[in-house]
PDB file of N, H, CA, C and O in Angstrom:
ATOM      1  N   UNK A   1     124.926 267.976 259.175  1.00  0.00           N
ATOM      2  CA  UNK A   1     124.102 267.389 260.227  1.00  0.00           C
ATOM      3  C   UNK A   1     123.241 266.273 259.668  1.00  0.00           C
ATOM      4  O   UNK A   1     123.322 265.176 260.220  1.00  0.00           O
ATOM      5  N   UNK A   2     122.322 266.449 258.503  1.00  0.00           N
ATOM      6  H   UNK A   2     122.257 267.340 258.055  1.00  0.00           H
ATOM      7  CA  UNK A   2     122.035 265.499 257.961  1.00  0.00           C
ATOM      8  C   UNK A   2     122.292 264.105 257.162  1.00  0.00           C
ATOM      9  O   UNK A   2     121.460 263.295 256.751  1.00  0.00           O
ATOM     10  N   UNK A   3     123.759 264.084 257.072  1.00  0.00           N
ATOM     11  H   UNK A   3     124.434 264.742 257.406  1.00  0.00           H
ATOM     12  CA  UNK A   3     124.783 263.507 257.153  1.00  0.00           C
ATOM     13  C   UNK A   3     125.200 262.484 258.104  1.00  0.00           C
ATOM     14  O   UNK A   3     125.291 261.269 257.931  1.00  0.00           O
ATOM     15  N   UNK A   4     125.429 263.163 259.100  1.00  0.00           N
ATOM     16  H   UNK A   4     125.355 264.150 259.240  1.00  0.00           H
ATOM     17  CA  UNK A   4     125.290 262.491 260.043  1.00  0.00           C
ATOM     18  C   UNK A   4     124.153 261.757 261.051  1.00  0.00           C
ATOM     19  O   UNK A   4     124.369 261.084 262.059  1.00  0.00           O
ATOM     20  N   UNK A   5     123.224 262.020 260.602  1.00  0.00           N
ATOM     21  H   UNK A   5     123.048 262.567 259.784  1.00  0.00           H
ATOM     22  CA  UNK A   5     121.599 261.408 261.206  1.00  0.00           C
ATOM     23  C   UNK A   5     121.756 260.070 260.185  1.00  0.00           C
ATOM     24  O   UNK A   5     121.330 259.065 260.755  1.00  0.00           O
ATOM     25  N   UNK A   6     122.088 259.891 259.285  1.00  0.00           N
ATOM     26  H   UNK A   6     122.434 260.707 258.822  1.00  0.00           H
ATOM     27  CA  UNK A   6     121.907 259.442 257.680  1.00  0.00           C
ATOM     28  C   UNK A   6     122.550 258.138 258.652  1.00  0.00           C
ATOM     29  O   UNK A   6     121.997 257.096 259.003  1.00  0.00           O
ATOM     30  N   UNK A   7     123.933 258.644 258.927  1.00  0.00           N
ATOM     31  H   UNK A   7     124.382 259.490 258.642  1.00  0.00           H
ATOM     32  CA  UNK A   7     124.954 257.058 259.244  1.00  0.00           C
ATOM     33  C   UNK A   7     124.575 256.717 260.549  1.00  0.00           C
ATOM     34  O   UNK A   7     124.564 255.552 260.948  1.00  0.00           O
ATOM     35  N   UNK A   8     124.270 257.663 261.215  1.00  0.00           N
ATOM     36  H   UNK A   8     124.279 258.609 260.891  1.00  0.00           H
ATOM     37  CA  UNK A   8     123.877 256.672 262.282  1.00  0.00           C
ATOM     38  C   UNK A   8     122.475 255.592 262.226  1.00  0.00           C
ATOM     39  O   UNK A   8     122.217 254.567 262.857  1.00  0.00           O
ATOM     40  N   UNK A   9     121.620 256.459 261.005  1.00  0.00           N
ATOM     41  H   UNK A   9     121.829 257.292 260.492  1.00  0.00           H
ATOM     42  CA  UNK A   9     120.804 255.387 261.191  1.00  0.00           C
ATOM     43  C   UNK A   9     120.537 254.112 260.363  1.00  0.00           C
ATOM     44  O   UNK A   9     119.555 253.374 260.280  1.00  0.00           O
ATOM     45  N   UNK A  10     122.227 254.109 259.551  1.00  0.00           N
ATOM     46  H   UNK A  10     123.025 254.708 259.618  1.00  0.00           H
ATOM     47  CA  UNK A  10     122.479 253.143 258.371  1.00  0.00           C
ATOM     48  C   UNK A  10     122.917 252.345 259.506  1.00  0.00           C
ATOM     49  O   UNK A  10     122.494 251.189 259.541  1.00  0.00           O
ATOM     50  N   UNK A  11     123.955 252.878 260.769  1.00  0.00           N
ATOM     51  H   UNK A  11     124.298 253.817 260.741  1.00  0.00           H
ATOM     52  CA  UNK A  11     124.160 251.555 261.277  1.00  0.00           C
ATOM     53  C   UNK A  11     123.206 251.072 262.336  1.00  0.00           C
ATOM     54  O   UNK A  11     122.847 249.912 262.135  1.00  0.00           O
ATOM     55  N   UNK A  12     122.819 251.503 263.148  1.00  0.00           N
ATOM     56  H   UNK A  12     123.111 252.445 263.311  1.00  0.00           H
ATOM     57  CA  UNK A  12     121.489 251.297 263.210  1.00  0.00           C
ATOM     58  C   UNK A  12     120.867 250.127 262.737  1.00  0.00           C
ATOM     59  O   UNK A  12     120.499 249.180 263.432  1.00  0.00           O
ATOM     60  N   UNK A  13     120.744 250.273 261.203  1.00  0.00           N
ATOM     61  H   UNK A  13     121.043 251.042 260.638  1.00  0.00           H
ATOM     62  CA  UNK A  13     120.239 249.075 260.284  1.00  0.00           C
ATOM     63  C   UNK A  13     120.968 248.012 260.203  1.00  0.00           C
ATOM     64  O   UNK A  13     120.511 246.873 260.103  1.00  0.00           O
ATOM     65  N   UNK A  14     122.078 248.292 260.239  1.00  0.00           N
ATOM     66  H   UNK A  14     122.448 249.217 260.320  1.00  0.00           H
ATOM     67  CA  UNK A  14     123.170 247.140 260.106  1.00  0.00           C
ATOM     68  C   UNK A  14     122.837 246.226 261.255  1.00  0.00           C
ATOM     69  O   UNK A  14     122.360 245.103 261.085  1.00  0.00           O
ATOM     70  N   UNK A  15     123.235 247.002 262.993  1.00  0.00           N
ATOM     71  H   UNK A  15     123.623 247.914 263.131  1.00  0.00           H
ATOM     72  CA  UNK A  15     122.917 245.982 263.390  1.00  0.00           C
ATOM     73  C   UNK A  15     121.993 245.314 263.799  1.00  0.00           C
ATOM     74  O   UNK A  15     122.192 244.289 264.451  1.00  0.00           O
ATOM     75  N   UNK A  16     120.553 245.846 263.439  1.00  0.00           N
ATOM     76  H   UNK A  16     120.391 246.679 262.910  1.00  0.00           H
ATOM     77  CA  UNK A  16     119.719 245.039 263.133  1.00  0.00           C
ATOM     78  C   UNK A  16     119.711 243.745 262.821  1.00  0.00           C
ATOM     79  O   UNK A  16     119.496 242.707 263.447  1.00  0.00           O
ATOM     80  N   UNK A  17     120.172 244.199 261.008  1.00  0.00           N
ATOM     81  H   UNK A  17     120.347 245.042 260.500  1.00  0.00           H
ATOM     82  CA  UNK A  17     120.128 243.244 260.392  1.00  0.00           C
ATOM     83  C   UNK A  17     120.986 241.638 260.401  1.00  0.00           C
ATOM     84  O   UNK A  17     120.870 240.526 259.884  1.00  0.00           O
ATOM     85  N   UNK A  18     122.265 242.682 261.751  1.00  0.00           N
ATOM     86  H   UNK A  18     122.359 243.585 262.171  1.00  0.00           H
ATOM     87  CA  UNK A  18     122.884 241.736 261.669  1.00  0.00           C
ATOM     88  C   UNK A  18     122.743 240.753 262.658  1.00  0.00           C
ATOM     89  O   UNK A  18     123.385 239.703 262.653  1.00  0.00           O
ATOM     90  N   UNK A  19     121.911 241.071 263.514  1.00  0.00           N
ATOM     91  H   UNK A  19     121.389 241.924 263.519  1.00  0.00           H
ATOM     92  CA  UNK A  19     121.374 240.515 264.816  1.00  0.00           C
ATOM     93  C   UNK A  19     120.056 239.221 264.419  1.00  0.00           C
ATOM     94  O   UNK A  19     119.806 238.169 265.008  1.00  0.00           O
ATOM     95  N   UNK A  20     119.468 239.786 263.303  1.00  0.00           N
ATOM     96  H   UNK A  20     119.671 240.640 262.824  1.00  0.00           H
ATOM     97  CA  UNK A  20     118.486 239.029 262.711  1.00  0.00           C
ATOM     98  C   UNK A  20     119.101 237.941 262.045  1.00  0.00           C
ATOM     99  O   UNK A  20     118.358 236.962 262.095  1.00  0.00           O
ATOM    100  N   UNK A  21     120.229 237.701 261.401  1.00  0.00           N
ATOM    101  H   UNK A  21     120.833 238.497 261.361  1.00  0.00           H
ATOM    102  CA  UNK A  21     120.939 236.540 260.303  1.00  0.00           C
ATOM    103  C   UNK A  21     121.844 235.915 261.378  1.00  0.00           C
ATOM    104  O   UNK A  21     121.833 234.684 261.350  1.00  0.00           O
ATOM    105  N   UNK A  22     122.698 236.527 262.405  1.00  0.00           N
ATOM    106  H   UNK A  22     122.708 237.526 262.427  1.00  0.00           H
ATOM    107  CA  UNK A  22     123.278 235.819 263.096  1.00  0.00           C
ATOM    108  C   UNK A  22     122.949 235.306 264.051  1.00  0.00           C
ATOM    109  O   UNK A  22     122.312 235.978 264.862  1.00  0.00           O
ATOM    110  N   UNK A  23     123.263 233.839 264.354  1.00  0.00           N
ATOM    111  H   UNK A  23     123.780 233.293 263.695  1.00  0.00           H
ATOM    112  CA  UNK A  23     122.813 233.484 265.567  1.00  0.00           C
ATOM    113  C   UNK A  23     123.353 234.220 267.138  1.00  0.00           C
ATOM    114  O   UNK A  23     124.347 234.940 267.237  1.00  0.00           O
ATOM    115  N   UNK A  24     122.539 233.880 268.151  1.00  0.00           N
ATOM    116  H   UNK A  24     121.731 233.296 268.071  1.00  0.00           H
ATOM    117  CA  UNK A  24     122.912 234.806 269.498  1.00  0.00           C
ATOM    118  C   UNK A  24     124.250 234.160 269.719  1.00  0.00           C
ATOM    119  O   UNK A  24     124.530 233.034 269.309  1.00  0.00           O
ATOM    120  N   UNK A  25     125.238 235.123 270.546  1.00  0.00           N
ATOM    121  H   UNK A  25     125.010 236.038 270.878  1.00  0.00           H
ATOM    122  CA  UNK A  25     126.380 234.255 271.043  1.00  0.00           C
ATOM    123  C   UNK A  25     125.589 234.108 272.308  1.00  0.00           C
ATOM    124  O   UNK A  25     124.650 234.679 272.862  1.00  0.00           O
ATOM    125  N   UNK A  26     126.804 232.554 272.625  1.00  0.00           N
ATOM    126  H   UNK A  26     127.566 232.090 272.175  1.00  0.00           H
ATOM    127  CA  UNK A  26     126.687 232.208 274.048  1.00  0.00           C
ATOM    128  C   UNK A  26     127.457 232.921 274.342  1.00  0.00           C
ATOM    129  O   UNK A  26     128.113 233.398 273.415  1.00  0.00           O
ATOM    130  N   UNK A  27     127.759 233.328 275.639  1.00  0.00           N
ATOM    131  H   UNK A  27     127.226 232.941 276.391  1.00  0.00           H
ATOM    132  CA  UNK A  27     128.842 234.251 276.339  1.00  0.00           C
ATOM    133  C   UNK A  27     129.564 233.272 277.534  1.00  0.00           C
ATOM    134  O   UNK A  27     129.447 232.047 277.562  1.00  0.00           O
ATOM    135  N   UNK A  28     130.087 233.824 278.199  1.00  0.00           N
ATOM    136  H   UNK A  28     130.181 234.819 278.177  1.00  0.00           H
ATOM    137  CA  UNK A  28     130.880 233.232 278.820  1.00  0.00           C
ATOM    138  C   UNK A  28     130.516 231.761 279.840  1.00  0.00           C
ATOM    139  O   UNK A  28     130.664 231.940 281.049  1.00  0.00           O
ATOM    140  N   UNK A  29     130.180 230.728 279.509  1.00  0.00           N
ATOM    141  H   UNK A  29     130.059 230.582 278.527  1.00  0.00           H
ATOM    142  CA  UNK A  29     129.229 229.668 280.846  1.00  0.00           C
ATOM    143  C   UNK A  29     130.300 228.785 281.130  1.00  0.00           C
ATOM    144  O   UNK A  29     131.248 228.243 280.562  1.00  0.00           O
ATOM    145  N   UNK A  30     129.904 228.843 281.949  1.00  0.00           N
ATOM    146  H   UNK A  30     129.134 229.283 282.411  1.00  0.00           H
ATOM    147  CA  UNK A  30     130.623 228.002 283.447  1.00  0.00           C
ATOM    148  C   UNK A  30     131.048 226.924 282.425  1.00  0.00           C
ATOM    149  O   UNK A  30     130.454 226.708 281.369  1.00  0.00           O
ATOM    150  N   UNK A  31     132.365 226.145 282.950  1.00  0.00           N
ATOM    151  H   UNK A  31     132.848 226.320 283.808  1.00  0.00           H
ATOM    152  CA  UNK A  31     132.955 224.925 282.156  1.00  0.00           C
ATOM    153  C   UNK A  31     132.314 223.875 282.924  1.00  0.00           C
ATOM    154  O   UNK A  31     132.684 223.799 284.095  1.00  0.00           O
ATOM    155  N   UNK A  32     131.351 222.966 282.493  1.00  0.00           N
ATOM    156  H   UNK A  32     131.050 223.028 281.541  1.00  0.00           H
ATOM    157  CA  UNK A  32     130.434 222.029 282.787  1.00  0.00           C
ATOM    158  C   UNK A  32     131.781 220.468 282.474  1.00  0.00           C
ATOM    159  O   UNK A  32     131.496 219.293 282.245  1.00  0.00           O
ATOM    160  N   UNK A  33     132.385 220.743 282.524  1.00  0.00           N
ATOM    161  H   UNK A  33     132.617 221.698 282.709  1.00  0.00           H
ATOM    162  CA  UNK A  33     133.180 219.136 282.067  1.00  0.00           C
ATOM    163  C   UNK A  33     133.233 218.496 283.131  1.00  0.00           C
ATOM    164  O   UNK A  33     133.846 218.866 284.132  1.00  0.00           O
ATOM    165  N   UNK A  34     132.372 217.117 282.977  1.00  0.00           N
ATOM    166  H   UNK A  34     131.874 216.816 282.163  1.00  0.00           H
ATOM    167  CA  UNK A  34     132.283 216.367 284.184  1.00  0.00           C
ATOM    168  C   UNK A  34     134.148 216.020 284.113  1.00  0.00           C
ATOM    169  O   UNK A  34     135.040 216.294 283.310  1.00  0.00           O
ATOM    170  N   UNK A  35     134.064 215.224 285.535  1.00  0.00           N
ATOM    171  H   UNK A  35     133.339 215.001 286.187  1.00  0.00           H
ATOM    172  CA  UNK A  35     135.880 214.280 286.037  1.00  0.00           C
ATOM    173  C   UNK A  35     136.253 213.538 285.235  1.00  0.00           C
ATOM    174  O   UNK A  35     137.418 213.531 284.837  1.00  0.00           O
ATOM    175  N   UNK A  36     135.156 212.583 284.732  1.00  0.00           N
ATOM    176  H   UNK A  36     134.209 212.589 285.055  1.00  0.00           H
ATOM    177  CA  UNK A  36     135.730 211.500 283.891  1.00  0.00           C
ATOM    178  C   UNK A  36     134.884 210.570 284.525  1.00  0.00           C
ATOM    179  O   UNK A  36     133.824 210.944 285.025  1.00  0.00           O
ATOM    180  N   UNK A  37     135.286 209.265 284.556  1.00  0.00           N
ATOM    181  H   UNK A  37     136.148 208.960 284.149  1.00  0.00           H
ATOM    182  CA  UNK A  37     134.840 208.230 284.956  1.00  0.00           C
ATOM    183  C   UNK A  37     135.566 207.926 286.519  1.00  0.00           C
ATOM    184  O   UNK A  37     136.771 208.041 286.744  1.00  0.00           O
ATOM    185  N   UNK A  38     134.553 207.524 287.491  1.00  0.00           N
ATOM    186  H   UNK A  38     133.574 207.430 287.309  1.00  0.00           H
ATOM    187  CA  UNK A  38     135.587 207.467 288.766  1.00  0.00           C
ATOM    188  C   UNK A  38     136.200 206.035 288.539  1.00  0.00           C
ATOM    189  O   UNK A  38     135.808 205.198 287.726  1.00  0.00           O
ATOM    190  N   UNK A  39     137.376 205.917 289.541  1.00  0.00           N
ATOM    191  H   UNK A  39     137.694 206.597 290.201  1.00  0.00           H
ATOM    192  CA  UNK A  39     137.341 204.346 289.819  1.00  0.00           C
ATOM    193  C   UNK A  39     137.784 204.024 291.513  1.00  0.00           C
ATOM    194  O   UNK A  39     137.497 204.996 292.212  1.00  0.00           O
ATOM    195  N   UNK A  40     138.115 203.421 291.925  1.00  0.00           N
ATOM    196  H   UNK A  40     138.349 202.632 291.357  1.00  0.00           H
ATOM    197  CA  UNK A  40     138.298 202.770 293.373  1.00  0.00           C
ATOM    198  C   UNK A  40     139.839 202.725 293.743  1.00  0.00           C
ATOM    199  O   UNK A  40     140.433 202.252 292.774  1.00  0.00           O
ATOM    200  N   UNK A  41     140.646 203.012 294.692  1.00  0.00           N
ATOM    201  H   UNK A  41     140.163 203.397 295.479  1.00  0.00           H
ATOM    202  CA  UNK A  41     141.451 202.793 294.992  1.00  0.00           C
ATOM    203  C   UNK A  41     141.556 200.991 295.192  1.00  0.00           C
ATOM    204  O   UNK A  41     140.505 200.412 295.466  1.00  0.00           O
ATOM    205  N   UNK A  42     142.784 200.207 295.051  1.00  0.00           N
ATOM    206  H   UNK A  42     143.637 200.678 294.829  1.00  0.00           H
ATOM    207  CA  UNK A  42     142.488 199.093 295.111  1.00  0.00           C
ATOM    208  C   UNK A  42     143.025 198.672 296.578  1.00  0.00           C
ATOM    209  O   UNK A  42     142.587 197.592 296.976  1.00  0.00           O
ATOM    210  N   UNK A  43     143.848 199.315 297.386  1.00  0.00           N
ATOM    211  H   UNK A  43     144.204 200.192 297.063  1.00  0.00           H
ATOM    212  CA  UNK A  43     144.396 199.267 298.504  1.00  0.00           C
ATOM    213  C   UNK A  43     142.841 199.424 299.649  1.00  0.00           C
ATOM    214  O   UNK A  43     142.189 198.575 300.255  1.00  0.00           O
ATOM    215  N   UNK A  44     142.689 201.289 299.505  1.00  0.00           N
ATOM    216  H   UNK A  44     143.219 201.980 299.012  1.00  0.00           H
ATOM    217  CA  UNK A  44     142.085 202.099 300.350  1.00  0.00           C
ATOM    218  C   UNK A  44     140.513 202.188 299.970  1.00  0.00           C
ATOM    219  O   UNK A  44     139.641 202.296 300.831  1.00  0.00           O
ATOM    220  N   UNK A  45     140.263 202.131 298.622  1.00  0.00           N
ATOM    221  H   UNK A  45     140.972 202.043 297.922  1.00  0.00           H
ATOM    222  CA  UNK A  45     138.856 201.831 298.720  1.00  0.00           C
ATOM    223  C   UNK A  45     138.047 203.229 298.292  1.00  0.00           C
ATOM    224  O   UNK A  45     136.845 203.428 298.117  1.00  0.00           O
ATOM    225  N   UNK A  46     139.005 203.963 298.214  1.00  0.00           N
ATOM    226  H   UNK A  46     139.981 203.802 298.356  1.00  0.00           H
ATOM    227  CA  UNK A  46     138.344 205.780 297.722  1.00  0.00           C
ATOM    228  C   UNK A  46     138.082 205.781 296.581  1.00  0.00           C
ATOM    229  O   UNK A  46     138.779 205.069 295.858  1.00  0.00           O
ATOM    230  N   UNK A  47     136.948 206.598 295.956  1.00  0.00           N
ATOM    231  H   UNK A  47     136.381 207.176 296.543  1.00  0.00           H
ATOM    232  CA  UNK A  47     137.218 207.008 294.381  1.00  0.00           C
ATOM    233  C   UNK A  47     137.826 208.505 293.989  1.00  0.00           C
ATOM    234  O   UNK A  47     137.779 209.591 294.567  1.00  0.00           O
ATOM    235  N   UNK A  48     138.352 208.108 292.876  1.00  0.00           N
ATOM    236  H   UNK A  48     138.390 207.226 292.406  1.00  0.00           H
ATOM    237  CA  UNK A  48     138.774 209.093 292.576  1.00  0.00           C
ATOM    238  C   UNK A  48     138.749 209.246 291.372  1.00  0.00           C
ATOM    239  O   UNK A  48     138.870 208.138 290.848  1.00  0.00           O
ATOM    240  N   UNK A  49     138.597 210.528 290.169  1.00  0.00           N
ATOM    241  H   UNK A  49     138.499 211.428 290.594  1.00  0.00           H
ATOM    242  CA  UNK A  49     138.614 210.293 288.937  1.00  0.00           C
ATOM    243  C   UNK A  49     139.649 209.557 288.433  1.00  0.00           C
ATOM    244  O   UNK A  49     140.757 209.536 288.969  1.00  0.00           O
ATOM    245  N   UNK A  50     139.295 208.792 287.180  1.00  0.00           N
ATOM    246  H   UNK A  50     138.395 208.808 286.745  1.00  0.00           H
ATOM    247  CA  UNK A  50     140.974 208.003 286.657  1.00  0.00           C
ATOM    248  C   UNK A  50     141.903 208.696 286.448  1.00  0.00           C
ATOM    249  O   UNK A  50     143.081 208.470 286.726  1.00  0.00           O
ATOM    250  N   UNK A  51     141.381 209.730 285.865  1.00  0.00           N
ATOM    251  H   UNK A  51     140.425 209.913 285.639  1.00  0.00           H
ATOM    252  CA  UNK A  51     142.340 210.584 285.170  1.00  0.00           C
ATOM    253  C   UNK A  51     143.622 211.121 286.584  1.00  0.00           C
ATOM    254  O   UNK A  51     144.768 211.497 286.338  1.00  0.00           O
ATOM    255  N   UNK A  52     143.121 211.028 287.742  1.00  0.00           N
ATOM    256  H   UNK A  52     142.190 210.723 287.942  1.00  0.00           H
ATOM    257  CA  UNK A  52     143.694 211.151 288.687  1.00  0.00           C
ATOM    258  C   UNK A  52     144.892 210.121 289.277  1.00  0.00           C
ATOM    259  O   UNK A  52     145.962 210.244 289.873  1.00  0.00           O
ATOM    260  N   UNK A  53     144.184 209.196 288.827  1.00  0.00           N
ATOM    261  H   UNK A  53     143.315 209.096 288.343  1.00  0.00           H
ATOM    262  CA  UNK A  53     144.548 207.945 289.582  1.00  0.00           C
ATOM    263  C   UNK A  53     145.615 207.172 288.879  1.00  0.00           C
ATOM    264  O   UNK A  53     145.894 207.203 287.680  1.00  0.00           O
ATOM    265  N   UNK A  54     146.280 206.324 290.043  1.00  0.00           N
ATOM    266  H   UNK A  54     146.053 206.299 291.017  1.00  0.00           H
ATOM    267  CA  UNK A  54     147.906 205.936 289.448  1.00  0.00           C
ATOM    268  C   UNK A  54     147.273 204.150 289.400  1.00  0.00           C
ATOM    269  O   UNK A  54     146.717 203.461 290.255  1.00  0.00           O
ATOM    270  N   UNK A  55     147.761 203.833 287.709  1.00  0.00           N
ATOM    271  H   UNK A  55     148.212 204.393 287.014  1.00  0.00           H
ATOM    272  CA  UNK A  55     147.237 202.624 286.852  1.00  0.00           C
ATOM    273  C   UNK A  55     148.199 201.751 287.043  1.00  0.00           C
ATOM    274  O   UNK A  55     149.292 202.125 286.617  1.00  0.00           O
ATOM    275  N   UNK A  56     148.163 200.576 287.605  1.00  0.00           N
ATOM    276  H   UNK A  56     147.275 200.272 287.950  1.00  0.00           H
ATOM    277  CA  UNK A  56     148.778 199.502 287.712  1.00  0.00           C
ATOM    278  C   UNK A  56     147.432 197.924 286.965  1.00  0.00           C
ATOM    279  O   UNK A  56     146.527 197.250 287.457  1.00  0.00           O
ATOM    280  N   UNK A  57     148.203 198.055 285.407  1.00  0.00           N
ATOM    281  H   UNK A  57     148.938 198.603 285.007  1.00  0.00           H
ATOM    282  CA  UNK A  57     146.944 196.845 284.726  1.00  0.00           C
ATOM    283  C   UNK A  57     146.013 197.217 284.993  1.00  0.00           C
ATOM    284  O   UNK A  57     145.972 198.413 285.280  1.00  0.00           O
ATOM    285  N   UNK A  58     144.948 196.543 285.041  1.00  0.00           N
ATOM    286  H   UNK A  58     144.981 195.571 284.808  1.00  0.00           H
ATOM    287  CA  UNK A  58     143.966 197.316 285.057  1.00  0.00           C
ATOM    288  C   UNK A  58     143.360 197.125 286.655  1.00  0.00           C
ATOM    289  O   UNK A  58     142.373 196.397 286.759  1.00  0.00           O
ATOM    290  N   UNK A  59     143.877 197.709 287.820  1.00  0.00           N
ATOM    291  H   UNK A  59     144.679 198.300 287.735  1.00  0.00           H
ATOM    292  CA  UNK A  59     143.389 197.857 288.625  1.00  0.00           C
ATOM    293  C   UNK A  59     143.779 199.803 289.239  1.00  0.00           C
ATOM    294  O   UNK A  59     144.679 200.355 288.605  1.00  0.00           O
ATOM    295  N   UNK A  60     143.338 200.341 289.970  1.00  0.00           N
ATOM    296  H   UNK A  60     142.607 199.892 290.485  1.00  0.00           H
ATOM    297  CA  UNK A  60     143.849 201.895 290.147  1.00  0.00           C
ATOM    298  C   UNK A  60     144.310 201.776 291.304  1.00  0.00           C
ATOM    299  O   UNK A  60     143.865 200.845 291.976  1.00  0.00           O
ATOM    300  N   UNK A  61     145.382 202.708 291.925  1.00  0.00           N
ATOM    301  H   UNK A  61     145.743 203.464 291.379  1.00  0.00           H
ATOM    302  CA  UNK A  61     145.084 203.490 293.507  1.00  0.00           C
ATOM    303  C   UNK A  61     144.799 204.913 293.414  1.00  0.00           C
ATOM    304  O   UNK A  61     144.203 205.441 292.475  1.00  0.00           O
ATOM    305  N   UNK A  62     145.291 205.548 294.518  1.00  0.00           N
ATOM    306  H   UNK A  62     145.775 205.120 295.281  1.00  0.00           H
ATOM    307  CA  UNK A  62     144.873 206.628 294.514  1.00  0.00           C
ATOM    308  C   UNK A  62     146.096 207.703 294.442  1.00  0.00           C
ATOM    309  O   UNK A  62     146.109 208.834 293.956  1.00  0.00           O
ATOM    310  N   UNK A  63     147.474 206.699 295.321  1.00  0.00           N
ATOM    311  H   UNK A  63     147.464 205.781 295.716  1.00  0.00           H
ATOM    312  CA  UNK A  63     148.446 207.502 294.876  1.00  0.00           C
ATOM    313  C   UNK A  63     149.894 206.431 295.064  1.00  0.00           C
ATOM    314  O   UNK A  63     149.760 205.363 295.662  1.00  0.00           O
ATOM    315  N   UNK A  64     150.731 206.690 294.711  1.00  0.00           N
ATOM    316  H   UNK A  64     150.840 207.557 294.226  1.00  0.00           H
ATOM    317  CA  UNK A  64     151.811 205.800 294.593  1.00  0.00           C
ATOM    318  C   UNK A  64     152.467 204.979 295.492  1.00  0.00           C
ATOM    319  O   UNK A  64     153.111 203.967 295.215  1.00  0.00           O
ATOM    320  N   UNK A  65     152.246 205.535 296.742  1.00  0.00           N
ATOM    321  H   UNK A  65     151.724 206.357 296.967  1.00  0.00           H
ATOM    322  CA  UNK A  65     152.463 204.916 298.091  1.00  0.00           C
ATOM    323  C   UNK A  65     151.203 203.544 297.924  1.00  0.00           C
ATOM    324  O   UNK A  65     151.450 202.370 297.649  1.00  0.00           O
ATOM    325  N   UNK A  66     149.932 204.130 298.175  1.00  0.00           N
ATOM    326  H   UNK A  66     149.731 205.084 298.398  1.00  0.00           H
ATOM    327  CA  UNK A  66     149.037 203.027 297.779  1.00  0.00           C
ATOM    328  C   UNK A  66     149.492 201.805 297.067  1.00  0.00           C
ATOM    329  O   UNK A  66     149.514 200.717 297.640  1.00  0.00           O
ATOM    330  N   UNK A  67     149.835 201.951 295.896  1.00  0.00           N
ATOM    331  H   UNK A  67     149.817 202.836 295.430  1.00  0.00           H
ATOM    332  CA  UNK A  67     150.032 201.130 294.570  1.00  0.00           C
ATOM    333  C   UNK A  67     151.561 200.627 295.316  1.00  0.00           C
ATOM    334  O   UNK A  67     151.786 199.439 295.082  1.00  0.00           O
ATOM    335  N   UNK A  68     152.712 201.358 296.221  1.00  0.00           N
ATOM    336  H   UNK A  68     152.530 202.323 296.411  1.00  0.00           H
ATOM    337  CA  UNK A  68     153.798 200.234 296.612  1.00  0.00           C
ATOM    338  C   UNK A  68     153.261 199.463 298.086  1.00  0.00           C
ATOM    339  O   UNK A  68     153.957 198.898 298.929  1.00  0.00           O
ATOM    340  N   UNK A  69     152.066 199.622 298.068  1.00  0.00           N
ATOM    341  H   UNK A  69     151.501 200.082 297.383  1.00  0.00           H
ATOM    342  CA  UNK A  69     151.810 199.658 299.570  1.00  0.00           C
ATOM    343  C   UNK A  69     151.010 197.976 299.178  1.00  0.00           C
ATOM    344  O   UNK A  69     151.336 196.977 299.818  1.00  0.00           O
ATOM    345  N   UNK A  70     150.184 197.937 298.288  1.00  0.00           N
ATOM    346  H   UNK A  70     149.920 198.749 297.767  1.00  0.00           H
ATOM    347  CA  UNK A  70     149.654 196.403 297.701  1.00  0.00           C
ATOM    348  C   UNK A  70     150.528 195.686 297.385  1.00  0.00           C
ATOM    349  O   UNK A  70     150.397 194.479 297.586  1.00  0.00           O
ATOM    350  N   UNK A  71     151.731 196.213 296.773  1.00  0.00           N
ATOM    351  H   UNK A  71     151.837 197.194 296.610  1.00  0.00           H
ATOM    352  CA  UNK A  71     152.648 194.997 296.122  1.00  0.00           C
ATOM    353  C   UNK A  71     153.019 194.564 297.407  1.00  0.00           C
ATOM    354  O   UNK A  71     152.503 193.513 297.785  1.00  0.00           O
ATOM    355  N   UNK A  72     153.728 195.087 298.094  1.00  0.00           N
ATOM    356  H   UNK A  72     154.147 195.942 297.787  1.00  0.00           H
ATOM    357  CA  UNK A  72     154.013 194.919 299.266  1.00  0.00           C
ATOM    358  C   UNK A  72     153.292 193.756 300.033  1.00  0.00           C
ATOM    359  O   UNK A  72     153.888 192.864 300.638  1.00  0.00           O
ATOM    360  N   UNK A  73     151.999 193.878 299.934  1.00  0.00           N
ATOM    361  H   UNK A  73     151.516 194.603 299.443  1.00  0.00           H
ATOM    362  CA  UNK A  73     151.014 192.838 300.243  1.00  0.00           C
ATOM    363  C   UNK A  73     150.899 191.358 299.669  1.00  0.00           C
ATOM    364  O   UNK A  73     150.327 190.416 300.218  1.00  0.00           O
ATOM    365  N   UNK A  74     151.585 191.355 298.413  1.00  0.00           N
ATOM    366  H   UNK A  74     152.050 192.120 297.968  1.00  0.00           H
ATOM    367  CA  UNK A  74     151.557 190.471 296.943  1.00  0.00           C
ATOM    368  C   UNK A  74     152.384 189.336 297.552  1.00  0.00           C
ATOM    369  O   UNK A  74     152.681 188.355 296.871  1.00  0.00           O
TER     370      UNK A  74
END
């Protein structure tokens, strides 16, 4: 029995000690990653993140119809 009082209160100490040297975890937080940078459809005029958006040189649309829909205009 005394034995066993012994380890529990070795660990006990442990994690103390180990709580004291290690830093806290963060736990699980929300994924904060903004879109990116927006930009403008060049047809329609919407934003949308780039990363979204269909690149013709350096102007954007928003989706591929858009982008045949300007040439079209050209």
């Amino acid at each position: 029995m005394r034995i066993l009082l012994i380890l529990i209160a070795l660990a006990i100490i442990v994690m103390l000690v180990k709580r004291m040297w290690l830093p806290p975890r963060t736990g699980s937080q929300p994924d904060k990653r903004l879109p990116g940078e927006m930009v403008r459809c060049g047809h329609c005029g919407i934003y949308l993140p780039e990363q979204e958006a269909v690149r013709d040189g350096d102007r954007y649309f928003c989706s591929k119809e858009h982008l045949d829909a300007d040439h079209g205009n050209s």
